[in-house]
N, C-alpha and C positions, 0 to 999 in steps of 0.2 A: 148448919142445918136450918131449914124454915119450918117454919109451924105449918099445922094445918089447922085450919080455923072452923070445920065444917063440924065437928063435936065439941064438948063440953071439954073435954081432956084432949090437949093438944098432941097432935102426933108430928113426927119427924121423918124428914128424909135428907138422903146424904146430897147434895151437892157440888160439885167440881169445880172451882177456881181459879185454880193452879196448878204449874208445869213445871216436872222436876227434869231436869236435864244434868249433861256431866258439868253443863257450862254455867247453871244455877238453877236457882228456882223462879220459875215468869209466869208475870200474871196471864191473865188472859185476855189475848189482843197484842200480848207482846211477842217483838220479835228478837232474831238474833241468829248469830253464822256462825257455821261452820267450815272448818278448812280439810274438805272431801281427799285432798294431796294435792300438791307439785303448787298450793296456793291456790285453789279453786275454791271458792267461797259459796256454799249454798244457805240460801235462808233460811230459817223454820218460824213458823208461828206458833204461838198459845190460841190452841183453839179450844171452844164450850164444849162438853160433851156430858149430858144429864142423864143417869141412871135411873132407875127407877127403885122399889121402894128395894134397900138391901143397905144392910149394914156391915155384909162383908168385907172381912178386912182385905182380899185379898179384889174385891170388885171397886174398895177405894184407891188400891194399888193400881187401878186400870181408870180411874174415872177421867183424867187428863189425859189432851191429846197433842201429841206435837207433830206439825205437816209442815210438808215442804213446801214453802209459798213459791221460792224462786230459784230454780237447779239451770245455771247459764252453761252445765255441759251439754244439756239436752239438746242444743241447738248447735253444737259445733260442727262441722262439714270434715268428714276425711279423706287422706290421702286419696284414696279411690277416687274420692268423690271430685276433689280439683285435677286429680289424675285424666278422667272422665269427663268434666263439664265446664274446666274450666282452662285448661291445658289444649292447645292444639294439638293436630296430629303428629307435628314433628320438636313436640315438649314432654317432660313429666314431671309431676311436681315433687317439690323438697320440701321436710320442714325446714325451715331457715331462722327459725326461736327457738329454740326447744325448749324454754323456761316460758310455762303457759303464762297469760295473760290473767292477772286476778278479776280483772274486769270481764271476761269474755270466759275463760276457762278452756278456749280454743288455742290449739297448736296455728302456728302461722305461718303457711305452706307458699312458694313462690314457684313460676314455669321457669325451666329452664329446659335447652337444647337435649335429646335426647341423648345417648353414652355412641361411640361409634358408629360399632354392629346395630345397632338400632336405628342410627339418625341415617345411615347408609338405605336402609331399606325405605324408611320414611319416602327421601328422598330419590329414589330410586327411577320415579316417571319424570324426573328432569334429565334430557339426553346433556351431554358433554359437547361441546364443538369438537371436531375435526381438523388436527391440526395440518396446516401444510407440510410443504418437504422444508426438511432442515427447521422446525417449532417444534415445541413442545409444550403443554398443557400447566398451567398454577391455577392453583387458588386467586380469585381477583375478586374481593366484595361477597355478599349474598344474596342469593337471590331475591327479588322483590317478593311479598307474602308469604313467606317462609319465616318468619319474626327474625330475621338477621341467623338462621340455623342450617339453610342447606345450604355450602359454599359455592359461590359461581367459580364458572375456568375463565383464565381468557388464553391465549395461544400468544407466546412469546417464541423469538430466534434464539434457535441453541446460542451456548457461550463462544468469546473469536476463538479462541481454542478448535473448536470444531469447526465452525465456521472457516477458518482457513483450511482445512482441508475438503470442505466439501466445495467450495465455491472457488468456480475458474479464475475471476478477476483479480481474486484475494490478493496473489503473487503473483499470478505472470501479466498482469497487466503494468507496462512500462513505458514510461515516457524516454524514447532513446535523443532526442535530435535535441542539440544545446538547447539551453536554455530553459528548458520546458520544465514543469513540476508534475507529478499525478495530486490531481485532487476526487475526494466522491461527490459523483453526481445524487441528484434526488430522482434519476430513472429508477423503474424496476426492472431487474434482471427477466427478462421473461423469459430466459433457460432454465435458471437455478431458482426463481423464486422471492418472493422480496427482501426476505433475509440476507440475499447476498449482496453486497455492495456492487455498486458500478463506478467506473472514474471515463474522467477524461482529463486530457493533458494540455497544461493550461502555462503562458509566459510566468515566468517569476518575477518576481518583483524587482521592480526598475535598479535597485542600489546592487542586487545580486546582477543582475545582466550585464553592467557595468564593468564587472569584475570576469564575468564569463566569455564575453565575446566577444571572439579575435577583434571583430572589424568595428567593434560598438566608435570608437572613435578613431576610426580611418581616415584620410587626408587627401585631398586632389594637390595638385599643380595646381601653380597662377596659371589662370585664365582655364581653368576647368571645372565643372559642377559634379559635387556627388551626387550620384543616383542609386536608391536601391533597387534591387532587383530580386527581391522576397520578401514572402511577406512573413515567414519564423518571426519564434520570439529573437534570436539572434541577427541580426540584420545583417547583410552582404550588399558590396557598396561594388560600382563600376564610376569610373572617371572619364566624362563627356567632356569632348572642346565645347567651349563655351563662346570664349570672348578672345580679345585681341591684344597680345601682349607686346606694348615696345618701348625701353626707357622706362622700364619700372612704372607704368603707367597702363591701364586695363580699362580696355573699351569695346563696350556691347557692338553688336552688328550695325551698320547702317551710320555708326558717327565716325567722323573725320575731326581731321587735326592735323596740327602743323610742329613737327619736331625743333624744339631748337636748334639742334644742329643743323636742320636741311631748314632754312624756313622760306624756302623756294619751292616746295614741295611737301601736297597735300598728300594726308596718310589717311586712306580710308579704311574700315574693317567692312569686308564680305566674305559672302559665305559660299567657300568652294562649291564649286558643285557635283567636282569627282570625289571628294574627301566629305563633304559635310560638316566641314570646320571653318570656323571663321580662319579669314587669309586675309594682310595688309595688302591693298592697292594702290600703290604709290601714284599721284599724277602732278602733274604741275599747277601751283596754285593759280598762277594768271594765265590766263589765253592773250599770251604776246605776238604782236605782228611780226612778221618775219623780216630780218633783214639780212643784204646778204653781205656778211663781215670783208669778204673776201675783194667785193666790189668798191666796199668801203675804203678799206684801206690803200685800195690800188688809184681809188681818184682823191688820195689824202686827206683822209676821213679818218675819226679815232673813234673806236667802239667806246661806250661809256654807260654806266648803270642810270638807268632812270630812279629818280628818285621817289616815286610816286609808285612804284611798286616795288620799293625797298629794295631798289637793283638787280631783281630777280630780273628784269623785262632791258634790254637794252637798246640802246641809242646811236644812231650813227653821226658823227659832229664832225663836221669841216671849220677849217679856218676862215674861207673867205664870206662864207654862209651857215648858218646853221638851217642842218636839213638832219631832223629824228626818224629813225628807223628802229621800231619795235622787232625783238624777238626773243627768242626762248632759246636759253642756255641750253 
């Protein structure tokens, strides 16, 4: 109580100091929390509050006051509200805490993709591609500005399962003629579409050919050339006169030579002109003069080999004279 000083006999009035609460008794100016539920902490203060002249017991039961200085639910945002303004069109929000925040006293709500039936309609102004013949449409990525929610297509080739029946090539494209393999090309079928494969028929590999073709190592005669005459992966061979064969001895057109056996007599290879084969031309190696033997011997002359052309070239010798006479054997 204060005095009142303005008479001789002091008077009194009540005054308020103090704040009874369930959590104590505070002065005034003090504070202190309460836990509202789930952990939500609001403040209250001791605040002044002066009466006027009254000794009531029941107006001293009222003369403190307790206020809420700081209630941090007031400010929480709800579901609606990030539903609403912070959610786009093809999200809605969750709470994703559910054990509030003592700091804040707010749920704590996150966007996510909308349920189905919902994100279907969302999405609904984004057309689908069109898929060709023989494709069919998946899921491939999201679409751009959609927060990763409305799914994109892309157009894929049915599985080879169907694909061998729908596509001409699949099977009856065959490689028949030796040698050959089917391999696929990177054409597009412009019948069936790009899903269907296309081949073409291609040699096999050199160590398989080897193994497959009749004529891969075929053989001429001496004095003959192979020749192919295809151009398959399998090669087919024909056998051309070539050259000139005699005494196991093989020579091109246009060179001569002289046989051991005959070496009075040059061997030349030419080349027929009815046949178009090389043919030997035999001729005489020396151009010997003639003599006439018959003459010789009848005026007592002896035929005799000259020696200067290895005896191929002869000589006619008298006793009483010597008198040479070239000729040819």
């Amino acid at each position: 109580m204060d005095p009142d000083t303005d008479g001789c006999c002091p008077l009194y009035k009540c005054r308020c100091d103090i704040c009874h609460s369930e959590y104590g008794t505070f002065k005034v100016g003090d504070t202190w929390k309460k836990d509202i539920g789930g952990g939500c902490m609001v403040t209250y203060e001791c605040t002044k509050h002066r009466l006027g002249n009254t000794t009531s017991f029941m107006d001293l039961e009222k003369c403190h006051k307790s206020e809420i200085k700081l209630d941090p639910s007031t400010h929480c945002k709800s579901e609606i509200y990030h539903d609403t303004y912070v959610c786009n069109s093809y999200q809605t929000a969750v709470e994703y805490f559910p054990v509030p925040d003592p700091n804040t006293c707010c749920s704590e709500y996150k966007c996510i993709c909308k349920e189905e039936m919902q994100l279907q309609m969302a999405c609904s102004n984004f057309t689908k591609e069109v898929c060709g013949e023989h494709m069919h449409s998946i899921e491939h990525g999201t679409i751009s500005g959609t927060t990763d929610c409305c799914p994109d297509h892309a157009c894929v080739c049915n599985n080879d399962t169907m694909l061998r029946n729908d596509c001409d090539q699949w099977t009856d494209y065959t490689c028949n003629k030796p040698g050959y393999e089917r391999i696929q090309t990177n054409t597009v079928d412009k019948t069936n579409g790009p899903c269907c494969p296309t081949y073409t028929c291609q040699c096999k590999p050199e160590e398989e050919l080897r193994q497959e073709c009749v004529m891969w190592n075929h053989t001429c005669s001496v004095g003959e050339r192979r020749e192919r005459n295809n151009t398959d992966c399998c090669p087919t061979y024909e056998c051309v006169c070539d050259k000139c064969v005699m005494d196991e001895g093989i020579y091109p057109v246009n060179v001569s030579w002289v046989s051991p056996d005959d070496i009075c007599t040059k061997q030349t290879c030419v080349l027929d002109p009815i046949t178009g084969c090389p043919a030997i031309n035999p001729s005489d190696k020396y151009d010997c003069p003639y003599v006439d033997t018959d003459d010789c011997i009848k005026k007592g002359g002896s035929i005799l080999g000259n020696e200067s052309t290895s005896g191929c070239c002869k000589i006619c010798k008298y006793s009483h004279f010597l008198s040479i006479v070239y000729y040819s054997l």
